[in-house]
C-alpha positions as CSV (number, residue, x, y, z in Angstrom):
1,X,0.0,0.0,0.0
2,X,1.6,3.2,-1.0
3,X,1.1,6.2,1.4
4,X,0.2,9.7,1.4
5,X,2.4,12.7,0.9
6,X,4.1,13.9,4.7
7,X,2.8,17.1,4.4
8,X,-1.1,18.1,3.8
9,X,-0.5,21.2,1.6
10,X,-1.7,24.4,2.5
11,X,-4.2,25.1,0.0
12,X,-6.1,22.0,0.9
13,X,-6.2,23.2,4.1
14,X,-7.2,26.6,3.0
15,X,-10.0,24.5,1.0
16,X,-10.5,22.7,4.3
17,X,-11.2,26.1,6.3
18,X,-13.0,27.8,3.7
19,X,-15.3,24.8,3.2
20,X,-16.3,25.6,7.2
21,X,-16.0,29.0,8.1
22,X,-18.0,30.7,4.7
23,X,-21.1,28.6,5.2
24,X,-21.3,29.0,9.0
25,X,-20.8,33.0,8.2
26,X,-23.3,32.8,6.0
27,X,-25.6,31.0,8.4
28,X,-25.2,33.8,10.9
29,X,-25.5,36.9,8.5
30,X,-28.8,34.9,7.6
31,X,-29.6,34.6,11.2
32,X,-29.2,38.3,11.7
33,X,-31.1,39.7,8.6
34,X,-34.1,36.8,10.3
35,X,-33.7,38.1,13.8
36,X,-33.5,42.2,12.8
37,X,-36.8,41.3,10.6
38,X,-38.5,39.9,13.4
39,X,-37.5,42.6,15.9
40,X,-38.5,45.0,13.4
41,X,-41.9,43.3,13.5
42,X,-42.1,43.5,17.1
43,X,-41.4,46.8,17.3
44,X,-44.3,47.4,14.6
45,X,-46.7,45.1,16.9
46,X,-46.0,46.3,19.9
47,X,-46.4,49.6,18.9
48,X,-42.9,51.4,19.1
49,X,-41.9,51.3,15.8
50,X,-42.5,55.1,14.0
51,X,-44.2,55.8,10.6
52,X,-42.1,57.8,8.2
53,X,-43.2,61.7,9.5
54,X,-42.4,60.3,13.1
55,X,-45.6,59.3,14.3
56,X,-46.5,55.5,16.0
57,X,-48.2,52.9,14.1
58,X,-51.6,52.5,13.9
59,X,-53.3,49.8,15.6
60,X,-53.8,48.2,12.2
61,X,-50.6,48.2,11.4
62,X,-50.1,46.5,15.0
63,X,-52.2,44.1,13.9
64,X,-51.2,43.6,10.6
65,X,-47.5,42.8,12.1
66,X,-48.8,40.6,15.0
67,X,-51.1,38.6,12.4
68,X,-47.7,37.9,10.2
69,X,-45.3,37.0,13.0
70,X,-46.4,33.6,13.2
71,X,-45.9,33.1,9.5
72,X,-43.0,34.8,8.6
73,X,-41.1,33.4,12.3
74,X,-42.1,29.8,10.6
75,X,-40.2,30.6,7.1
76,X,-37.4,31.8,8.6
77,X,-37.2,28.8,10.9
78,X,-37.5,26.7,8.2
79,X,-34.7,29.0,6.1
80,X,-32.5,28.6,8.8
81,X,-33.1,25.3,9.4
82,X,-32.5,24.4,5.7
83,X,-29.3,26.4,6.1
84,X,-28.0,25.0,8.9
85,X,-28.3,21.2,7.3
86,X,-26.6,22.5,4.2
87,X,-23.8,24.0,6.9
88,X,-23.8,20.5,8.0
89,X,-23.0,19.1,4.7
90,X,-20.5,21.5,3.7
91,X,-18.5,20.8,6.8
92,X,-18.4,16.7,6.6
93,X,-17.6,17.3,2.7
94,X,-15.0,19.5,4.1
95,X,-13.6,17.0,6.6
96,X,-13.4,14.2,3.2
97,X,-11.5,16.9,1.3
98,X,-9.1,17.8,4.1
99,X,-8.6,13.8,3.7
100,X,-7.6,14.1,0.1
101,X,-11.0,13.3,-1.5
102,X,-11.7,14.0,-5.2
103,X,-15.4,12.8,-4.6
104,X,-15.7,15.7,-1.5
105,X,-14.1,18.0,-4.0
106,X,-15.8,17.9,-6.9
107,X,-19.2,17.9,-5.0
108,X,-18.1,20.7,-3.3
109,X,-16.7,22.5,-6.3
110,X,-20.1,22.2,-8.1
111,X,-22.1,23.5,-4.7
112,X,-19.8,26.1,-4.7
113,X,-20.2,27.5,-8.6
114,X,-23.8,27.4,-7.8
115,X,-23.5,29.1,-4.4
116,X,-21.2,31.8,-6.8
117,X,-23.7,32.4,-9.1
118,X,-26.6,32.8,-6.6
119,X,-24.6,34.9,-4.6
120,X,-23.9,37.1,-7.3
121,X,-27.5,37.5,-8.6
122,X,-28.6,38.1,-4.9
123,X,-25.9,40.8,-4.5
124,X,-27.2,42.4,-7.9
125,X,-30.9,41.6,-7.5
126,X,-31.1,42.1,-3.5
127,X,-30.1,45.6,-3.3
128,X,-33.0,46.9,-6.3
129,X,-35.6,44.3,-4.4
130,X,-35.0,45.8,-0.8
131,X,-35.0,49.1,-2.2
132,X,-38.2,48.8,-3.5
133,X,-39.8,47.3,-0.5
134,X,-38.9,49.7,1.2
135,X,-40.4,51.9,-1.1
136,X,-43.9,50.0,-1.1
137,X,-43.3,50.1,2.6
138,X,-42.9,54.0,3.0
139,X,-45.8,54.7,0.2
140,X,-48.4,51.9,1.4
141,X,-47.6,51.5,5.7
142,X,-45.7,54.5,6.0
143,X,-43.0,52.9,7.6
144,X,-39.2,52.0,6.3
145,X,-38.1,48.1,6.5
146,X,-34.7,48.1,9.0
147,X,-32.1,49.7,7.4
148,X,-29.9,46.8,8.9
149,X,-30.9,44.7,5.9
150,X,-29.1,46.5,3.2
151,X,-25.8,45.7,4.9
152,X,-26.4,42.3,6.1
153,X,-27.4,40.8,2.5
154,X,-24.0,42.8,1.2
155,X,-21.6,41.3,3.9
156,X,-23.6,37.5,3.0
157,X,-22.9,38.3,-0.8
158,X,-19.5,39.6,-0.4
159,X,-18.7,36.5,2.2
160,X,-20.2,33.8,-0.4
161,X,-19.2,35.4,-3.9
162,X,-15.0,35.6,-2.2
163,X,-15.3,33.0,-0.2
164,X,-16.5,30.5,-3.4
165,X,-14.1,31.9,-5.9
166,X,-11.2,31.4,-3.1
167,X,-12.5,27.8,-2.5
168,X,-12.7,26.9,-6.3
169,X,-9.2,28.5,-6.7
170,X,-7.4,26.6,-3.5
171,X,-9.1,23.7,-4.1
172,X,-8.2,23.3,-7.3
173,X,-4.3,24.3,-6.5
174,X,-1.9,22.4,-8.2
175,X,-0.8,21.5,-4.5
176,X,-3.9,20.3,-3.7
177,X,-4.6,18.4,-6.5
178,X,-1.0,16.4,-6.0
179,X,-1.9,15.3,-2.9
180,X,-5.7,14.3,-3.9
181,X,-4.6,12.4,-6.5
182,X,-1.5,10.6,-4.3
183,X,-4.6,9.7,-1.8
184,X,-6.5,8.5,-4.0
185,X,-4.0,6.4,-5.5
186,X,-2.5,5.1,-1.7
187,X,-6.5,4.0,-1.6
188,X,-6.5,2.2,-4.3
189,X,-3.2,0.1,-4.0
């Protein structure tokens, strides 16, 4: 049985870290545009939230935010939830790559492409959505969705559209790629 290469290179364990930290970043920067959005809610429900001229909500709109609580609490449960799996995932494929696998990478390559792309419509897409809910917001509640928002979905795209490239390109490193293909050749001999 032939064995692996000393050394684990350090682009596979750049891969390695990258394949860990960007997803659990990008879990939390979910988990704070969810829990600003809910507070934001609160505050409309419970009153202390202001209209655009300065004024409190109405009791409509208090009721309009309690009645949606429930709902919108249970998608972003299920968001995070989804997210959190998929956090899951990344980091076991992680811990096969770390190991020299060409199956972990290649799965985690392709995830990561399509995490790219749908990163980079969000950042391009999010901004002009936001903006006009906000705007529907202002013109139909009188009220402005948390500014918060804006920043958060930037710092997720910026995190996900770097941190994907950076993955494909370490992952991919000639370095890398010598040791994958030594382990996989000490596995099968």
């Amino acid at each position: 049985m032939t064995s692996l290469p000393a050394a684990r290179p350090a682009s596979l364990t750049a891969a390695f870290l990258m394949a860990v930290l960007v997803p659990l970043a990008a879990l939390g920067l979910t988990a704070a545009a969810c829990h600003r959005t809910m507070s934001w809610l609160g505050e409309v429900a419970d009153g202390t939230a202001m209209t655009v001229d300065g004024t409190p909500v109405t009791q409509a709109k208090r009721d309009w935010a309690a009645a949606v609580s429930p709902y919108l609490l249970a998608f972003f449960a299920g968001v995070l939830v989804t997210f959190a799996l998929l956090t899951v995932l990344w980091v076991v494929l992680g811990v096969f790559l770390r190991k020299g696998s060409s199956g972990a990478r290649t799965t985690l390559t392709v995830f990561a492409v399509l995490w790219l792309v749908t990163g980079a419509l969000a950042a391009v897409g999010g901004s002009s959505a936001l903006s006009s809910l906000d705007k529907y917001f202002a013109g139909i509640y009188t009220m402005h969705i948390p500014a918060s928002l804006l920043p958060l979905g930037y710092a997720q795209a910026t995190v996900v559209i770097v941190g994907m490239a950076a993955f494909v390109v370490v992952a991919h490193h000639p370095s890398a790629s010598a040791y994958i293909n030594a382990a996989t050749f000490a596995r099968r001999t």
